[in-house]
C-alpha positions in Angstrom: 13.9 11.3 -24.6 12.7 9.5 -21.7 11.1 12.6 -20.0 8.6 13.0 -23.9 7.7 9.2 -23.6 6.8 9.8 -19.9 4.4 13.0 -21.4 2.8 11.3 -23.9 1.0 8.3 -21.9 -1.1 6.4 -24.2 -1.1 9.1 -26.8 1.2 8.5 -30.4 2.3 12.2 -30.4 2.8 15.3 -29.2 3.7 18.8 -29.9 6.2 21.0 -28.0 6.7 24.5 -28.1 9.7 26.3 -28.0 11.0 30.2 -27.6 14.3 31.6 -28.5 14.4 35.2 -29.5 11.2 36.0 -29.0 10.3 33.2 -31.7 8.1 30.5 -31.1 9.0 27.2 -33.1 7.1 24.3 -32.9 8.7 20.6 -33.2 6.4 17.3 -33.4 7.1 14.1 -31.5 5.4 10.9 -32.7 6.3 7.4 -31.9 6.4 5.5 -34.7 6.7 2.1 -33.6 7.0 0.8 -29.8 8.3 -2.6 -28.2 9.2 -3.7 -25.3 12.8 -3.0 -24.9 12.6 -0.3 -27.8 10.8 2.7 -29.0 10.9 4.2 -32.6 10.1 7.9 -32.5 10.3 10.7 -35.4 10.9 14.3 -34.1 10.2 16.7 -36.6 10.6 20.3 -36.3 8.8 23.1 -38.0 11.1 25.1 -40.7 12.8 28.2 -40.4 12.2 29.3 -43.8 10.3 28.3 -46.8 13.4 27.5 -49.1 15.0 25.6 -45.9 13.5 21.9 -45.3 12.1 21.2 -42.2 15.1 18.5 -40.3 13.4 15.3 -39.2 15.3 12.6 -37.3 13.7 9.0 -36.7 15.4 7.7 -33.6 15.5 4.3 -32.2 15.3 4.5 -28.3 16.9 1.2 -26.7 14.8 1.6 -22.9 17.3 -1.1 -21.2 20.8 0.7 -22.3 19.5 4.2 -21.9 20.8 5.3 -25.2 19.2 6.9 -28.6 20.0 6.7 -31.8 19.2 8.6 -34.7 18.7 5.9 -37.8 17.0 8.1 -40.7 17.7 12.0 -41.3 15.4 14.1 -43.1 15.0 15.1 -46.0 18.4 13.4 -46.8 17.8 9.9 -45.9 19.0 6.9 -44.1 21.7 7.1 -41.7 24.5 4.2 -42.2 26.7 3.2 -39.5 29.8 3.6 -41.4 30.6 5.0 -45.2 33.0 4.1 -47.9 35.4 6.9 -48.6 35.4 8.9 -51.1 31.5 7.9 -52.1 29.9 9.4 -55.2 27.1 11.6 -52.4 29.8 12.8 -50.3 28.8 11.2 -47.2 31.4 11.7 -44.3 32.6 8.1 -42.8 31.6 9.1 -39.5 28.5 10.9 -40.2 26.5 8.2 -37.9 28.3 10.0 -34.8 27.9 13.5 -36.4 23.8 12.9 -36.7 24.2 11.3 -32.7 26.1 14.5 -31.6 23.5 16.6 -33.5 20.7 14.6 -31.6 22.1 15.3 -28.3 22.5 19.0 -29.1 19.1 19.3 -30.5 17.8 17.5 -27.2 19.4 20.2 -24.9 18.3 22.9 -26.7 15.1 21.4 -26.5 15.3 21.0 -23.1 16.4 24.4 -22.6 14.0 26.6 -24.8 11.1 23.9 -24.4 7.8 25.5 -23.3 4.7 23.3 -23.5 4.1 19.9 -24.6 1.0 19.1 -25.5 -0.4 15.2 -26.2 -2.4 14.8 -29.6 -5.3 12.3 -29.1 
């Protein structure tokens, strides 16, 4: 996360290309709020399939701990720390950790199959 903010400078957002099987995907960084110790982006990446939706994360960066979190999932919707069990939408108690782990996946496949970033004026 550190290594997009570092690439987009003064710019709001960015695109970054990535190829795995021979397909290119696209996925769209944008900060969507900054601060001095924290940094709200939204990564959004381009769908797979017409009938699937596009996942979109909004993740809150904390700059002094060095840690991300993800605090909206979409299309689904805000992500809560901890859920009451059984709950009429079905939402796992831990599912907080599950959208984190899913971040950090998301990041290293990133990371791995990234090819180009490119800044958006």
């Amino acid at each position: 996360m550190v290594q997009l903010l570092r690439v987009l400078g003064d710019n709001d957002q960015a695109t970054l290309d990535l190829s795995t099987d021979g397909r290119e995907r696209r996925l769209w960084v944008r900060i969507l709020e900054q601060a001095r110790y924290t940094t709200i982006l939204q990564l959004e990446q381009e769908s797979l399939h017409p009938m699937m939706p596009a996942p979109a994360l909004t993740v809150r960066l904390y700059h002094d701990a060095r840690i991300a979190e993800v605090t909206e999932a979409r299309p689904w919707r805000k992500v809560d720390a901890k859920n009451p069990y059984p709950n009429a939408a079905m939402h796992v108690p831990d599912e907080k950790h599950q959208w984190n782990s899913f971040l950090g996946e998301w990041l290293r496949f990133v990371r791995e199959h990234g090819r180009t970033l490119t800044p958006i004026s």
